[in-house]
C-alpha positions as semicolon CSV with decimal commas, in nm:
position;residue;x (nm);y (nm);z (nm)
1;X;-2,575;-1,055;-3,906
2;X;-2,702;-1,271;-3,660
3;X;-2,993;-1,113;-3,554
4;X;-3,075;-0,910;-3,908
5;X;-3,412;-0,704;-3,855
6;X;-3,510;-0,873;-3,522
7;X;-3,690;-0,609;-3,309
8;X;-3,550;-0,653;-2,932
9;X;-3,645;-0,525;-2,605
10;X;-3,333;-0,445;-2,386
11;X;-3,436;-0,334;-2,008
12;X;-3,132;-0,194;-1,790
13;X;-2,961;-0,080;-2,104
14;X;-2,840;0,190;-1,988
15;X;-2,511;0,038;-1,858
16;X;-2,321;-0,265;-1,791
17;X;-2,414;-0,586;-1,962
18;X;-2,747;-0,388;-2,078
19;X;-2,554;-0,114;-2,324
20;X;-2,301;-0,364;-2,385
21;X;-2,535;-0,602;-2,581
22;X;-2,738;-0,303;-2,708
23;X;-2,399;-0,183;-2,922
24;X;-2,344;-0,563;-2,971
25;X;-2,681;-0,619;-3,101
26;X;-2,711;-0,293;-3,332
27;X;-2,377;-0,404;-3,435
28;X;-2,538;-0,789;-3,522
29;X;-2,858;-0,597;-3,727
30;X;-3,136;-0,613;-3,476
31;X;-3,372;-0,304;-3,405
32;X;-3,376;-0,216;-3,060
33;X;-3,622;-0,060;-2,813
34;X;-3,371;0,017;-2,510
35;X;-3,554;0,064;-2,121
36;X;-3,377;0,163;-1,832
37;X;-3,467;0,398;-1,525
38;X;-3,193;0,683;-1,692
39;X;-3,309;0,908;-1,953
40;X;-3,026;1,080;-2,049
41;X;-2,786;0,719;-2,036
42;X;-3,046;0,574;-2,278
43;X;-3,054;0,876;-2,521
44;X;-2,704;0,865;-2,536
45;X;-2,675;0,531;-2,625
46;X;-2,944;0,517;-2,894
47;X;-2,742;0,817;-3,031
48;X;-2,439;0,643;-3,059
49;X;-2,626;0,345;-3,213
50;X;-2,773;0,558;-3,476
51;X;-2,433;0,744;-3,552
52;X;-2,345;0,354;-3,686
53;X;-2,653;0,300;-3,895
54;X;-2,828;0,075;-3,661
55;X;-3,164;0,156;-3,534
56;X;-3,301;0,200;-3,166
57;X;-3,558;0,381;-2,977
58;X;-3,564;0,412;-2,566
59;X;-3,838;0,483;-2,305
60;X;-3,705;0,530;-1,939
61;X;-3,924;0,362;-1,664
62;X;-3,947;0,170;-1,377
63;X;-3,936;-0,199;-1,441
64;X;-4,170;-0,261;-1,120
65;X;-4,463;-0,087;-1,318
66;X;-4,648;-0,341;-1,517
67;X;-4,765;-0,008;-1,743
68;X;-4,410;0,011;-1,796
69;X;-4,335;-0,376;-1,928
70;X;-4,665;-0,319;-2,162
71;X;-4,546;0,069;-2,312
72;X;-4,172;-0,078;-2,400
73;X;-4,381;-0,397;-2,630
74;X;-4,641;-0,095;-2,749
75;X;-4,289;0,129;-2,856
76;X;-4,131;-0,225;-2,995
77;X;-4,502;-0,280;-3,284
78;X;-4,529;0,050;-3,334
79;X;-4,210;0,126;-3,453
80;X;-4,097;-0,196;-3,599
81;X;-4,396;-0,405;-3,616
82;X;-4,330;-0,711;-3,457
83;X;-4,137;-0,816;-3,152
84;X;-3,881;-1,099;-3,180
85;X;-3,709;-1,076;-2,856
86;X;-3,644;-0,941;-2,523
87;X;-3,318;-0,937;-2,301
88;X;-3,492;-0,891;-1,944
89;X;-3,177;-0,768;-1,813
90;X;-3,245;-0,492;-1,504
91;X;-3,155;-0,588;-1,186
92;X;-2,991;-0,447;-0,879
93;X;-2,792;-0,625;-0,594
94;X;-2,949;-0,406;-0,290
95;X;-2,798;-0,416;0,096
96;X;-2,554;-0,697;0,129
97;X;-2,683;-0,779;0,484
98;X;-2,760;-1,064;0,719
99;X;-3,160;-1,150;0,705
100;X;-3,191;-1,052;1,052
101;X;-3,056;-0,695;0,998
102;X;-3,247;-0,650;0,647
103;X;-3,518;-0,382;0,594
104;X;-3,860;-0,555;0,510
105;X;-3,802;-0,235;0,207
106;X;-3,455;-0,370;0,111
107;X;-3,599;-0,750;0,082
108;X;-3,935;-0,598;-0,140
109;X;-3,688;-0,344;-0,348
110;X;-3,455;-0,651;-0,439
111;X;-3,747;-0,870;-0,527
112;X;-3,951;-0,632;-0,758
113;X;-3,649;-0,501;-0,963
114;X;-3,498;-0,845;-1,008
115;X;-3,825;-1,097;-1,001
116;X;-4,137;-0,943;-1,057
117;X;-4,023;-0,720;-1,330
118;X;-3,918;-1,096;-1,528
119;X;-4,282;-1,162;-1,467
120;X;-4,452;-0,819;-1,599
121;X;-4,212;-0,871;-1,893
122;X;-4,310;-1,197;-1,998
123;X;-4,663;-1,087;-1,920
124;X;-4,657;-0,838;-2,193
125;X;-4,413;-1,009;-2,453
126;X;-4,549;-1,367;-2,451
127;X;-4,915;-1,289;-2,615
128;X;-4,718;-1,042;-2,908
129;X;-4,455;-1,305;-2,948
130;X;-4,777;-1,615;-2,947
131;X;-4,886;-1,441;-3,253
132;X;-4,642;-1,453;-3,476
133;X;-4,563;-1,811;-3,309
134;X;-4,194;-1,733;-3,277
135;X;-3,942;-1,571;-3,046
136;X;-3,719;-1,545;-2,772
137;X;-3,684;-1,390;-2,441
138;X;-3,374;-1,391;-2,219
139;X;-3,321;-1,351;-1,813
140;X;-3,050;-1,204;-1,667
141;X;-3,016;-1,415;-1,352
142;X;-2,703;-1,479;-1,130
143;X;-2,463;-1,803;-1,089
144;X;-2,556;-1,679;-0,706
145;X;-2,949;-1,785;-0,777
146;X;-2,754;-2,117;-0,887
147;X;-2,498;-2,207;-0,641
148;X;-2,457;-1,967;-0,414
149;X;-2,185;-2,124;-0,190
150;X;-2,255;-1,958;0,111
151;X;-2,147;-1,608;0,018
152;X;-2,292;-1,337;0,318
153;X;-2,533;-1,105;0,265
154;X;-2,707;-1,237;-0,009
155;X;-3,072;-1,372;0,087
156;X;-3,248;-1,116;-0,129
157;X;-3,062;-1,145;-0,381
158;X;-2,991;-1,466;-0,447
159;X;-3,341;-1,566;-0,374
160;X;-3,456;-1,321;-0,620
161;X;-3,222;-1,497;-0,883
162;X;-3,307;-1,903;-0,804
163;X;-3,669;-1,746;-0,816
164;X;-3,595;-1,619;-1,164
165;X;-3,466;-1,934;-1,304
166;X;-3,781;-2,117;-1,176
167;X;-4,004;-1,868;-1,347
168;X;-3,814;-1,893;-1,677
169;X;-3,829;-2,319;-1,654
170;X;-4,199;-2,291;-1,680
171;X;-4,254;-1,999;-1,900
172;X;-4,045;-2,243;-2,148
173;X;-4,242;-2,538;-2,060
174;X;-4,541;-2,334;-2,101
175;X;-4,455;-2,183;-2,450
176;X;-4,208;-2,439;-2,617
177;X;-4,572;-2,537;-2,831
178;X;-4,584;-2,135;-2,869
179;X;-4,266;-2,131;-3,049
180;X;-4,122;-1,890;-2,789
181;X;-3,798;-2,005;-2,639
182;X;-3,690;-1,881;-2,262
183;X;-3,346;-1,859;-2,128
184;X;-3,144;-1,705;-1,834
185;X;-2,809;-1,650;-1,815
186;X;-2,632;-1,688;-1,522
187;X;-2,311;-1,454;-1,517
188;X;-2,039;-1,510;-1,268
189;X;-1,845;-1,181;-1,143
190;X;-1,883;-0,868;-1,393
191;X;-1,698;-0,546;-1,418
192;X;-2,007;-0,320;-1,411
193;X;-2,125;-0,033;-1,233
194;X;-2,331;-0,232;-0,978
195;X;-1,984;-0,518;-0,938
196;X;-1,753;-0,338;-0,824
197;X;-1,629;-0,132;-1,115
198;X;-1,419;0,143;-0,946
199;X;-1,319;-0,070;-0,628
200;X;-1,010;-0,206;-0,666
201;X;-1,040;-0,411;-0,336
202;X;-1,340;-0,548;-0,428
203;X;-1,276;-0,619;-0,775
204;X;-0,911;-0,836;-0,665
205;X;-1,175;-1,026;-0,407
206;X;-1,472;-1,118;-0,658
207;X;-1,167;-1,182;-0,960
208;X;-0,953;-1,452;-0,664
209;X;-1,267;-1,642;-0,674
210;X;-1,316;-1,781;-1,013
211;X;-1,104;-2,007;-1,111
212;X;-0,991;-1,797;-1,422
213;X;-0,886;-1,557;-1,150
214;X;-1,072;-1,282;-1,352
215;X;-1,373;-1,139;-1,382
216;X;-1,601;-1,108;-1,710
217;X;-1,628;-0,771;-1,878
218;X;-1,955;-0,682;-1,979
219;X;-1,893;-0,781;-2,380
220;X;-1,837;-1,105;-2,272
221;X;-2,183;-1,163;-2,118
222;X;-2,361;-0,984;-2,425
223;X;-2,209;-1,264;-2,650
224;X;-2,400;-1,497;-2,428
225;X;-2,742;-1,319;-2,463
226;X;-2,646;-1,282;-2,798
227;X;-2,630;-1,635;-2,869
228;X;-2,964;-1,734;-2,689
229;X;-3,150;-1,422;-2,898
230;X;-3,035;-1,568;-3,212
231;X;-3,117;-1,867;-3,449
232;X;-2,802;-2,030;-3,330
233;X;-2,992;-2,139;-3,039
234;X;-3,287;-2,211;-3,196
235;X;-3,332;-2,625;-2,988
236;X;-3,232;-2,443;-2,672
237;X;-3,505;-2,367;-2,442
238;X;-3,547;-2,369;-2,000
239;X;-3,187;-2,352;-1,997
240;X;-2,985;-2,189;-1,674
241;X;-2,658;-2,107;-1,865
242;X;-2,377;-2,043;-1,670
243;X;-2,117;-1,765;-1,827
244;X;-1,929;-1,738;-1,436
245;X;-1,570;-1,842;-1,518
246;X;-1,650;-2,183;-1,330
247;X;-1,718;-1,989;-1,026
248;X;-2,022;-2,191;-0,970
249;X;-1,797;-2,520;-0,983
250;X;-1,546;-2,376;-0,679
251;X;-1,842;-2,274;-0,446
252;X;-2,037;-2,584;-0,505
């Protein structure tokens, strides 16, 4: 049980990579405290969690609210007592658009879902986690905020994504002393609601370019975070790990 009676925050859980490591981690022992926008998604899920003996509560909200970051650590001490870790995993794509024809609204959406909510997060996690001197807290970022390799229409974005991976290099410079490790993962192509899932076309065009000629299903990603949450990863710390298929190596 590799993360036995860890209590772990999960935002965007209610689909994709989010409920996929949220059934991954119940499955792996940890106590969860599942966020998303969805209520019904994320009742759902902590149903199905509990039907399999693990244990998870939810509060839907909007990642942008810094009240929101603070009430899903309050939920995590209050109903197990300590927070452990935190899979900062919401995130949209937004309008895949040339900067010249993006909305100022599209460009400030993009940018508080993806970026500022990894900020209000580790806002309200770090001081709980500084406590008990131990922890860990994962991004979801993008091999795009890594290498982007010229694909169109994605300034926001990607910029939201490199910005991510700088904030989570000196949150673990910052904390390493703290005991609290911070991580991002940088996923390549995913079959998820917001990649494609459903679009054939698009799916055969994001698959043709990884070199695996495939892209990862949402499991796959989980095992990452999964990794990084656990003790297995316990000297790893301001990494950008790449889980893309060596997509990041072709548009280099």
């Amino acid at each position: 049980m590799e993360l036995e009676d860890k209590s772990i925050i999960i935002t965007g859980a209610s689909s994709g990579i989010g409920a996929a490591a949220a059934l991954l981690f119940a499955a792996e022992g940890a106590k969860l405290v599942l966020g998303a926008r969805r209520t019904a998604e994320l009742e759902a899920l902590a149903a199905q969690i509990r039907e399999n003996h693990g244990r998870a509560v939810f509060l839907a909200g909007d990642v942008r609210d810094e009240g929101y970051a603070s009430a899903l650590v309050a939920l995590a001490l209050r109903e197990f007592g300590h927070l452990d870790g935190a899979f900062n995993n919401a995130g949209i794509v937004g309008d895949m658009v040339p900067v010249a024809e993006m909305g100022i609204a599209n460009w400030n959406d993009v940018i508080a879902v993806n970026l500022t909510s990894a900020f209000l997060a580790a806002k309200a996690q770090i001081p709980v986690m500084k406590e008990h001197r131990q922890g860990s807290i994962v991004f979801t970022s993008s091999f795009v905020g890594f290498s982007n390799g010229g694909l169109p229409g994605m300034a926001a974005y990607a910029a939201s994504k490199a910005g991510m991976i700088g904030l989570m290099q000196s949150l673990a410079a910052d904390h390493a002393g703290d005991g609290i490790r911070v991580n991002a993962l940088l996923p390549g192509g995913t079959i998820t609601p917001a990649g494609g899932a459903g679009q054939p076309a698009i799916l055969d065009f994001v698959a043709n370019l990884h070199p695996m000629k495939r892209m990862a299903n949402s499991e796959e990603i989980a095992q990452a975070a999964l990794f990084l949450l656990s003790d297995r990863s316990s000297f790893v710390t301001g990494s950008p790990m790449l889980v893309d298929g060596g997509i990041s190596v072709r548009l280099a």
